[in-house]
Gaussian input, Z-matrix of N, CA and C with variables (Angstrom, degrees):
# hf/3-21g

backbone

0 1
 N
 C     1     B1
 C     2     B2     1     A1
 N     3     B3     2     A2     1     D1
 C     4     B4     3     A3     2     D2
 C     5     B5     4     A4     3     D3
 N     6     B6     5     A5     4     D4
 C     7     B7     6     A6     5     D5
 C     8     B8     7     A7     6     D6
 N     9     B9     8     A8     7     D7
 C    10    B10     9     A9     8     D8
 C    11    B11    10    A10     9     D9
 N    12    B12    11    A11    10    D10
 C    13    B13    12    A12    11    D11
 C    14    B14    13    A13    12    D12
 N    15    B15    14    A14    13    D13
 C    16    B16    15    A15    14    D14
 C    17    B17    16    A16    15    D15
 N    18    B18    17    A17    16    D16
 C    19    B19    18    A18    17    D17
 C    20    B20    19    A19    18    D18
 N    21    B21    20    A20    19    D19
 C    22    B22    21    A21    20    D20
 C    23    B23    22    A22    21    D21
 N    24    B24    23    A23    22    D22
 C    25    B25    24    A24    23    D23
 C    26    B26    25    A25    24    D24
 N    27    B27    26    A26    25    D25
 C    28    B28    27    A27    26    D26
 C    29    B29    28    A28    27    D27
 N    30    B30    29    A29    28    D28
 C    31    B31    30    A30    29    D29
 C    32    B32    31    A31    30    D30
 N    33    B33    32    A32    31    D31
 C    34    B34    33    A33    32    D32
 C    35    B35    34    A34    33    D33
 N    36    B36    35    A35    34    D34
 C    37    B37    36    A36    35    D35
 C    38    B38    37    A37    36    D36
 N    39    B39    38    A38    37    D37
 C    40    B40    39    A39    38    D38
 C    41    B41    40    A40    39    D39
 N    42    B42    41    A41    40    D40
 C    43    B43    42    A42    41    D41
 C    44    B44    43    A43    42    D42
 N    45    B45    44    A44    43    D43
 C    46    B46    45    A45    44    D44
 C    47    B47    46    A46    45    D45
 N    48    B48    47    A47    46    D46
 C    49    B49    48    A48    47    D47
 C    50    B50    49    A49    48    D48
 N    51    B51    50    A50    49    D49
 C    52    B52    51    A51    50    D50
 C    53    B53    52    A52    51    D51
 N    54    B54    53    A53    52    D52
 C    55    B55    54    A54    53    D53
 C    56    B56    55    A55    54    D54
 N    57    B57    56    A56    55    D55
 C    58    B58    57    A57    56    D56
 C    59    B59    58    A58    57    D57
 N    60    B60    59    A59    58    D58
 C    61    B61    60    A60    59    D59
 C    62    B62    61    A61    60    D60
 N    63    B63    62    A62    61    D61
 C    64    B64    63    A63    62    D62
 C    65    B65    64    A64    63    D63
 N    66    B66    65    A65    64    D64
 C    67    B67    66    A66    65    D65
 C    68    B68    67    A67    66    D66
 N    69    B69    68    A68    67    D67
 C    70    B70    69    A69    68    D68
 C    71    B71    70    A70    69    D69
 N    72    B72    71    A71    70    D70
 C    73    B73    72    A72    71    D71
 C    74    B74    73    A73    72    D72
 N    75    B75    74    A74    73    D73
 C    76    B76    75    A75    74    D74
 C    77    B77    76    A76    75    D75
 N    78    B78    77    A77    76    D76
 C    79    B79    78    A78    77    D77
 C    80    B80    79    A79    78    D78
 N    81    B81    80    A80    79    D79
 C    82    B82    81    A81    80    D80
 C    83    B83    82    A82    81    D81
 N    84    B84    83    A83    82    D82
 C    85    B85    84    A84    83    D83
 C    86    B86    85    A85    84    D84
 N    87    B87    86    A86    85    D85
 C    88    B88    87    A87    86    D86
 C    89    B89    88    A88    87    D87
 N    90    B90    89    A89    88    D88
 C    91    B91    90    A90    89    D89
 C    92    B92    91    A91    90    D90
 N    93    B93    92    A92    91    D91
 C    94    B94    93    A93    92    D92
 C    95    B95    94    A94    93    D93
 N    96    B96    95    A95    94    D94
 C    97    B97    96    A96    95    D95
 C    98    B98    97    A97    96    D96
 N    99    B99    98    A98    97    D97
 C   100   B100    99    A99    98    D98
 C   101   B101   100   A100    99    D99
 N   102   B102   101   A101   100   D100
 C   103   B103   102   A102   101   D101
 C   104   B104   103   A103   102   D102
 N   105   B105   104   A104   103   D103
 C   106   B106   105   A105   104   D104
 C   107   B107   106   A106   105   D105
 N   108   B108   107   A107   106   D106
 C   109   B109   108   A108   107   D107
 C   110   B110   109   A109   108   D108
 N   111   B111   110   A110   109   D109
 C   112   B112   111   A111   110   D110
 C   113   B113   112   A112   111   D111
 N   114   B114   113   A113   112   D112
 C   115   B115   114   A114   113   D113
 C   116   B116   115   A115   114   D114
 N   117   B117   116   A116   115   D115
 C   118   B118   117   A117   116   D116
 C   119   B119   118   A118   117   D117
 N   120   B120   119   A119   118   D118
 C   121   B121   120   A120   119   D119
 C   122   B122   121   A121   120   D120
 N   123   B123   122   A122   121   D121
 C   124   B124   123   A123   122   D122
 C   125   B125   124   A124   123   D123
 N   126   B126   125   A125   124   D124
 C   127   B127   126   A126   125   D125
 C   128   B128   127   A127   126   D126
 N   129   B129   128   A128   127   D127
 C   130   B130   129   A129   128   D128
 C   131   B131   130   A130   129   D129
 N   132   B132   131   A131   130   D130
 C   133   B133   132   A132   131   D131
 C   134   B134   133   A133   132   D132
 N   135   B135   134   A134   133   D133
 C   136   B136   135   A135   134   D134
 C   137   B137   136   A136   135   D135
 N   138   B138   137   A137   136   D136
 C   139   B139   138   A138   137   D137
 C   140   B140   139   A139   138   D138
 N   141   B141   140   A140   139   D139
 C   142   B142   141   A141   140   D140
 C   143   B143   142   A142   141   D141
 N   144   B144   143   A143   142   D142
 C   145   B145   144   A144   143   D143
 C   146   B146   145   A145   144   D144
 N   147   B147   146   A146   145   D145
 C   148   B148   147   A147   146   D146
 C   149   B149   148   A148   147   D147
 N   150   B150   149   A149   148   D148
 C   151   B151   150   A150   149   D149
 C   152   B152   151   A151   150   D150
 N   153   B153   152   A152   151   D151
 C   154   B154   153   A153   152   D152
 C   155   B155   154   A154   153   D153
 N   156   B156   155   A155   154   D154
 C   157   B157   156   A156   155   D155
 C   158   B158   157   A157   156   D156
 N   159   B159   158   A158   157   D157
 C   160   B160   159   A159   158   D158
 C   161   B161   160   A160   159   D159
 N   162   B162   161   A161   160   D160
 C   163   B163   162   A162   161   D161
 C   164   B164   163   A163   162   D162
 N   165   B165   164   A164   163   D163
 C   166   B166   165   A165   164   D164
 C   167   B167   166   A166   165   D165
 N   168   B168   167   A167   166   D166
 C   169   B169   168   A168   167   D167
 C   170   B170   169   A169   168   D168
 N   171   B171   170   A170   169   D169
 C   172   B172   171   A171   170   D170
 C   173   B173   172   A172   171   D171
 N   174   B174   173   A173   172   D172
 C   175   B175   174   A174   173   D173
 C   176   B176   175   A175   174   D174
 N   177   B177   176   A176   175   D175
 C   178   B178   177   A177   176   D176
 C   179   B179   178   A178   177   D177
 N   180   B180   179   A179   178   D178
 C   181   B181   180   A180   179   D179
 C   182   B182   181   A181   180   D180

   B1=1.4435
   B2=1.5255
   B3=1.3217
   B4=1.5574
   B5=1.5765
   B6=1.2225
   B7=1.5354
   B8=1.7399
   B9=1.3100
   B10=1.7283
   B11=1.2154
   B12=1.4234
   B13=1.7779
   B14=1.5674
   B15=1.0689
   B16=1.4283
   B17=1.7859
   B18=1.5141
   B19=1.4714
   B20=2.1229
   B21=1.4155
   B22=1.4198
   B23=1.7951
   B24=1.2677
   B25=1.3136
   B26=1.4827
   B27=1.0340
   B28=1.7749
   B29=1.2851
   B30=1.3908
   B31=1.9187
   B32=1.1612
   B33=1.3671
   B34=1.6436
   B35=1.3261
   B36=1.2418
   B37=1.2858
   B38=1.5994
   B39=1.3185
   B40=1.3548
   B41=1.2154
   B42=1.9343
   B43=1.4943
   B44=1.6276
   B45=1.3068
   B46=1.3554
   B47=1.5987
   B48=1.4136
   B49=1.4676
   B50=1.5831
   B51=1.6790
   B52=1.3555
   B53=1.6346
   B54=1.1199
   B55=1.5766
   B56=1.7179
   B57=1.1896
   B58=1.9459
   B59=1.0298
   B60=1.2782
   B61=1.9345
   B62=1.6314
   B63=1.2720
   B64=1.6375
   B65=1.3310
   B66=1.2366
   B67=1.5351
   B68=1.5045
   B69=1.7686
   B70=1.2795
   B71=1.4269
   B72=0.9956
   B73=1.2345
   B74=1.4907
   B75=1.6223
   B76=1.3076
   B77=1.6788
   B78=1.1969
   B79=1.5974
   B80=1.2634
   B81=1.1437
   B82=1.3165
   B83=1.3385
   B84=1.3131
   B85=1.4554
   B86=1.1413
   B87=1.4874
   B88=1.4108
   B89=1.5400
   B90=1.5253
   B91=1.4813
   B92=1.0295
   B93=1.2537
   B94=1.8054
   B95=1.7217
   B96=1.5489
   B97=1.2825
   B98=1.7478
   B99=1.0296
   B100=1.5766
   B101=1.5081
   B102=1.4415
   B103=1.4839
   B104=1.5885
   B105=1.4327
   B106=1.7979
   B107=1.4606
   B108=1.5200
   B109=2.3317
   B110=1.1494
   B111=0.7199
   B112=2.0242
   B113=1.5393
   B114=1.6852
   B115=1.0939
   B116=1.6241
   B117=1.1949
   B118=1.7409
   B119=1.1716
   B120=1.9869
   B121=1.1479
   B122=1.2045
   B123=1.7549
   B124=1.7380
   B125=1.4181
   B126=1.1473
   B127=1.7425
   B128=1.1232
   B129=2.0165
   B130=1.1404
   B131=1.9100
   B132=1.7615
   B133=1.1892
   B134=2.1545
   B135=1.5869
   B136=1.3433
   B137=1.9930
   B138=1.3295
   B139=1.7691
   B140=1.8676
   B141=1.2722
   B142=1.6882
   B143=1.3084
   B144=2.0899
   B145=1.0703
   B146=2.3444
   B147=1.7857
   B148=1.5898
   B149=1.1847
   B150=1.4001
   B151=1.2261
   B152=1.7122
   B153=1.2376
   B154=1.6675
   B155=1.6064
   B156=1.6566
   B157=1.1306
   B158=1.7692
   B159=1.0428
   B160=1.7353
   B161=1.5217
   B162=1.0831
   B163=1.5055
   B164=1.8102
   B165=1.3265
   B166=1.6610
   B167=1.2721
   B168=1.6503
   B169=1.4126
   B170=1.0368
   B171=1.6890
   B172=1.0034
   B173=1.6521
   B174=1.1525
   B175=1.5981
   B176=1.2389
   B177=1.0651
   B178=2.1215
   B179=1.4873
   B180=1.7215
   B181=1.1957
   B182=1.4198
   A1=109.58
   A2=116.82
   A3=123.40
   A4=110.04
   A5=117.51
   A6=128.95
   A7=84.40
   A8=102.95
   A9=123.18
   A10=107.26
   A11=91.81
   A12=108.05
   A13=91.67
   A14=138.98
   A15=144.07
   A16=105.20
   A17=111.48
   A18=104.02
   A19=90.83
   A20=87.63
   A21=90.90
   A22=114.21
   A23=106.92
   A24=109.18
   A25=133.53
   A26=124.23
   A27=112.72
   A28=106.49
   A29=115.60
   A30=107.96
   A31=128.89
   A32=103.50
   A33=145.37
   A34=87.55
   A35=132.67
   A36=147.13
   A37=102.93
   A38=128.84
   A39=126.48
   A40=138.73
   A41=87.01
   A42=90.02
   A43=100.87
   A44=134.54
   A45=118.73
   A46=116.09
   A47=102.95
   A48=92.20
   A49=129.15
   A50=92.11
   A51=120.07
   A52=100.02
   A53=123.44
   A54=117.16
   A55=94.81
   A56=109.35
   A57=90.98
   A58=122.00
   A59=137.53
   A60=126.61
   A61=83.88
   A62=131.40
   A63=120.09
   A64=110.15
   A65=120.56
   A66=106.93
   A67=140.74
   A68=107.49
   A69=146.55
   A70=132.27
   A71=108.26
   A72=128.73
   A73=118.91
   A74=130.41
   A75=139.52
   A76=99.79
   A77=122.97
   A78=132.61
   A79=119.68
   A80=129.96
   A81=121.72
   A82=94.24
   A83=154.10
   A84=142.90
   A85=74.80
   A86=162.14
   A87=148.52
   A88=111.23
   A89=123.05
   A90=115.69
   A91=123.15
   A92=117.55
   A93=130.79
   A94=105.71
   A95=115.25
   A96=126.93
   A97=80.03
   A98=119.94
   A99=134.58
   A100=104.69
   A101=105.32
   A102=130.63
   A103=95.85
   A104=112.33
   A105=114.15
   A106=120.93
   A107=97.37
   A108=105.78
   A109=113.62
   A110=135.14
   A111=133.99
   A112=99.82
   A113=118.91
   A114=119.06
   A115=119.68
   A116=115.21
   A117=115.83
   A118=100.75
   A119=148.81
   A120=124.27
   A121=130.37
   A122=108.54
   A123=101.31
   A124=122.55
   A125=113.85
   A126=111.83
   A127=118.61
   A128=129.30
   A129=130.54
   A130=88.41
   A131=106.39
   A132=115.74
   A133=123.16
   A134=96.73
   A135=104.05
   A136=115.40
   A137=97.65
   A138=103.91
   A139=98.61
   A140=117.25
   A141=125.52
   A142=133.28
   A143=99.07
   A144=103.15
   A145=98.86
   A146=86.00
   A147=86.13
   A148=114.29
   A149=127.73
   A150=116.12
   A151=148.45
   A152=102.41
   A153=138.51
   A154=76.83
   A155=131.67
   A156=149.09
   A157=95.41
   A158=92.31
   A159=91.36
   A160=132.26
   A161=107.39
   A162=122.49
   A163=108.92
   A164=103.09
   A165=94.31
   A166=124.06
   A167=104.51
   A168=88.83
   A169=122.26
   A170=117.45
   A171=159.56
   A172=136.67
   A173=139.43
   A174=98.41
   A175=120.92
   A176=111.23
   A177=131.14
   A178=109.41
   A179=116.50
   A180=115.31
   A181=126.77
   D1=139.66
   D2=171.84
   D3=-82.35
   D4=155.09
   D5=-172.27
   D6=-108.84
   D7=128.88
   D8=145.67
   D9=-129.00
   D10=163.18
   D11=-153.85
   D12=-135.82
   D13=121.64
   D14=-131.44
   D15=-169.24
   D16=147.10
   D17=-173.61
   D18=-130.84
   D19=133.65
   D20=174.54
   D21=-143.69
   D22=129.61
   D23=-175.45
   D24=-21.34
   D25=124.08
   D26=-176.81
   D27=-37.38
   D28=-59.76
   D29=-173.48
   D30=-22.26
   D31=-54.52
   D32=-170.64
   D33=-62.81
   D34=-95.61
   D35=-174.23
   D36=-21.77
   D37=-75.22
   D38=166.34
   D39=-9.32
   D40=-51.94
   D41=-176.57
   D42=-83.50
   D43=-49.11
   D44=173.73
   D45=-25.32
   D46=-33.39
   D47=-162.01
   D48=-94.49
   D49=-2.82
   D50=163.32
   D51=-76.04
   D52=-47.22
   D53=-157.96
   D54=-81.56
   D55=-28.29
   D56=157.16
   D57=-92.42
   D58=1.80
   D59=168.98
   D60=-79.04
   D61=-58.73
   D62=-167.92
   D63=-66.56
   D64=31.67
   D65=169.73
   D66=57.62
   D67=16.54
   D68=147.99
   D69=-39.98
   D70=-50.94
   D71=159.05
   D72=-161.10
   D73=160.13
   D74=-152.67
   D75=-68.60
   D76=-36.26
   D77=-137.47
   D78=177.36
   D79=164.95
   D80=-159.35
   D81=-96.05
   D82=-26.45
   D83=-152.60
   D84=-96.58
   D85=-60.51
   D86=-158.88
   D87=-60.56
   D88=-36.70
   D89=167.31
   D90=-76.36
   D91=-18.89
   D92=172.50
   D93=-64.98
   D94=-44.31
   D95=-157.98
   D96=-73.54
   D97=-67.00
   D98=-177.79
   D99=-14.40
   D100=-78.23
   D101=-171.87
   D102=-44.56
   D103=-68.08
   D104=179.11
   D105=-28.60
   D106=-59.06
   D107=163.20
   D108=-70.98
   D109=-10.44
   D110=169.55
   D111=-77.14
   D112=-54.92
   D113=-172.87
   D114=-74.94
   D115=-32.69
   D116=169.46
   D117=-78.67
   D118=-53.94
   D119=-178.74
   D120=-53.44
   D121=-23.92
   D122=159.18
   D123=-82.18
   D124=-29.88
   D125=164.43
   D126=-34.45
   D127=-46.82
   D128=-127.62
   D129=-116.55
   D130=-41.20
   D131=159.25
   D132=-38.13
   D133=-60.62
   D134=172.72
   D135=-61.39
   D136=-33.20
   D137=-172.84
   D138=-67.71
   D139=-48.33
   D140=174.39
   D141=-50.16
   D142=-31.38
   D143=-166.89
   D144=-90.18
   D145=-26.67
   D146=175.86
   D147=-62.89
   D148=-67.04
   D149=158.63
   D150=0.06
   D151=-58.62
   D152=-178.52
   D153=-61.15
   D154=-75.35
   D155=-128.92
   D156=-74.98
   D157=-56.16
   D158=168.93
   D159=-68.79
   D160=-27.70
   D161=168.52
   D162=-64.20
   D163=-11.53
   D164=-178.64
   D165=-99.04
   D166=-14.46
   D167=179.12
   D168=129.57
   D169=-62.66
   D170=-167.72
   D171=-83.75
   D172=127.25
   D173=165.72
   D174=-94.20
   D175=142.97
   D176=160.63
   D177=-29.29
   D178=102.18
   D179=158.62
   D180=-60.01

C-alpha cells in the first residue's frame, strides 16, 4: 500500500472518528480506504452508464 498524506476538515475528521468508536469501521485509514471504493465504484458505475447512453443512439428520457 502507498502512504498519502492528505488534509481534511476537523468536522470531517470527527465524524470518521465517531464511525470508529461505534464499531463501523476498525480505524480511520480503513474508512478513508472505504470512502476511496465508494467513490471510484460510482465513478466507474456513472462512466458505464454514459457510455451505454451514447452507444444507443438515442437521447435519455
Amino acid at each position: 500500500m502507498e502512504r498519502v498524506t492528505l488534509r481534511i476538515p476537523k468536522q470531517q475528521i470527527e465524524e470518521v472518528e465517531r464511525m470508529v468508536e461505534t464499531g463501523e469501521f476498525p480505524n480511520r485509514s480503513e474508512a478513508i480506504r472505504s470512502a476511496v471504493r465508494d467513490m471510484l465504484n460510482e465513478q466507474t458505475a456513472d462512466s458505464r452508464q454514459r457510455e451505454s447512453t451514447s452507444k444507443r443512439g438515442w437521447a435519455k428520457v
